[in-house]
N, C-alpha and C positions, 0 to 999 in steps of 0.2 A: 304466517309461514315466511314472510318475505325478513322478518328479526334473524329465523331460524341461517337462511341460505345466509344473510352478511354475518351473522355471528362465527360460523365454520368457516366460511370466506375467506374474512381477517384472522381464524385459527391458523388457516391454512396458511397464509402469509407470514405468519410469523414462526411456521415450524420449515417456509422455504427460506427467512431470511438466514436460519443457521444451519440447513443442510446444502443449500444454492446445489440441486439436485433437477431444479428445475421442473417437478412433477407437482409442487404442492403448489407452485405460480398457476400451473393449467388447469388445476381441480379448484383452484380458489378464483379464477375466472368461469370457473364451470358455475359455481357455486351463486357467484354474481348474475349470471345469467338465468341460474334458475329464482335468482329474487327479482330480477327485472320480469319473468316472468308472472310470479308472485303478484308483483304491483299491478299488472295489468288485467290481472282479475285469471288468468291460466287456471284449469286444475292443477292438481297435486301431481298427475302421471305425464302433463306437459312439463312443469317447471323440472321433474325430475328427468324425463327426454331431453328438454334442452341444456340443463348443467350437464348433460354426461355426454351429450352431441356436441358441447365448446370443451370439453374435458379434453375427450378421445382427440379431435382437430388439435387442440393446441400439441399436446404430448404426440402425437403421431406426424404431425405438420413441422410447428412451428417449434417444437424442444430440437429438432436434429439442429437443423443452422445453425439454431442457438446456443448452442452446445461444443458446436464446431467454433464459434467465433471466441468463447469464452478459453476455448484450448490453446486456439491459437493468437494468442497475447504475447506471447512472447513470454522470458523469465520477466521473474517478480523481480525488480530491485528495491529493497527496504535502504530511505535513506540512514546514513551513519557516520560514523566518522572513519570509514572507510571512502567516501566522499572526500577528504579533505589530503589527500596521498595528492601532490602535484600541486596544492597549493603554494602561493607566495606568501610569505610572513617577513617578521622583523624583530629580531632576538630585541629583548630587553636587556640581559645583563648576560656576562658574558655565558656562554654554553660548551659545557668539556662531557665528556662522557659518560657512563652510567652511575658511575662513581661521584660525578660532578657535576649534575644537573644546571640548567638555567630554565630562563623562561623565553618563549617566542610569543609575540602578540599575532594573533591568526583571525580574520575577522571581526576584530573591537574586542576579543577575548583574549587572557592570559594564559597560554599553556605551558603547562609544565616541558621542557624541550632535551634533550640529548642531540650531536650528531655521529654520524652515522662513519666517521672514519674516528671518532675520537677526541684528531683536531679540537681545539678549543677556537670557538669564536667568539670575534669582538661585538660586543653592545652596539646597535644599529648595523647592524649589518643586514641585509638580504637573504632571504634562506626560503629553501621550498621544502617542502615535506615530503619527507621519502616513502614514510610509512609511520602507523599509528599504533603504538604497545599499549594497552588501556587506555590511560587520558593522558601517556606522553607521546609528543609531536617527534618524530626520529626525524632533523633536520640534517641539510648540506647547502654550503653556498651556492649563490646562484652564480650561472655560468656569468664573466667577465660582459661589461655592455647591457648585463639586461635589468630591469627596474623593478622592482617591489611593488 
């Protein structure tokens, strides 16, 4: 009996890791309880009393808090290249507008660059990133005094 309770256990676990609902974590604890029972030589209407006695506790207990604290996270940020808006870089060759592309080196990477008034800039120049149009960098010089 004690195969039976870990085999739905670990069922359970792996239908809470893609619902994260938080009910199949309490019944697959339930479930472990009733195989710890199992091992200890329990009848059948113990080991089933005590899976359903850690079931009920967890899910009645322990799922609110936990439920609450998963709410409250805060927003999700997925990194991206929405990250990279307010960076510092350093045009390669020179950079004019949509029509004229250049490249900015951003991190040990090459990107493809445009800026953001037109303006063409010169080769080593300082540039921060304004905003990011697919995989081009929308640069503008950096203010006077500050360093790349």
């Amino acid at each position: 009996m004690t195969i039976f309770w870990l085999v739905v256990g670990v069922a359970l676990l792996g239908v809470e890791a893609v619902t994260v609902a938080f009910f199949g974590l309490f019944i697959a604890l339930g479930c472990f309880a009733g195989a710890v029972a199992s091992t200890l030589g329990a009848d059948a209407w113990v080991q089933v009393l005590a899976a359903v006695a850690v079931a009920l506790l967890g899910i009645l207990v322990a799922r609110p808090p936990v439920m609450r604290a998963v709410r409250n996270r805060g927003p999700i940020t997925l990194p991206g290249v929405q990250g990279l808006v307010g960076q510092q870089a350093v045009t390669v060759d020179v950079v004019g507008d949509e029509h004229h592309p250049g490249h900015a080196l951003l991190a040990g990477e090459r990107w493809l660059a445009v800026t953001d008034s037109g303006d063409p800039l010169a080769p080593d120049m300082a540039v921060t990133v304004a905003a990011v149009r697919g995989t081009t960098l929308v640069v503008r010089p950096l203010a006077r005094g500050a360093r790349a």
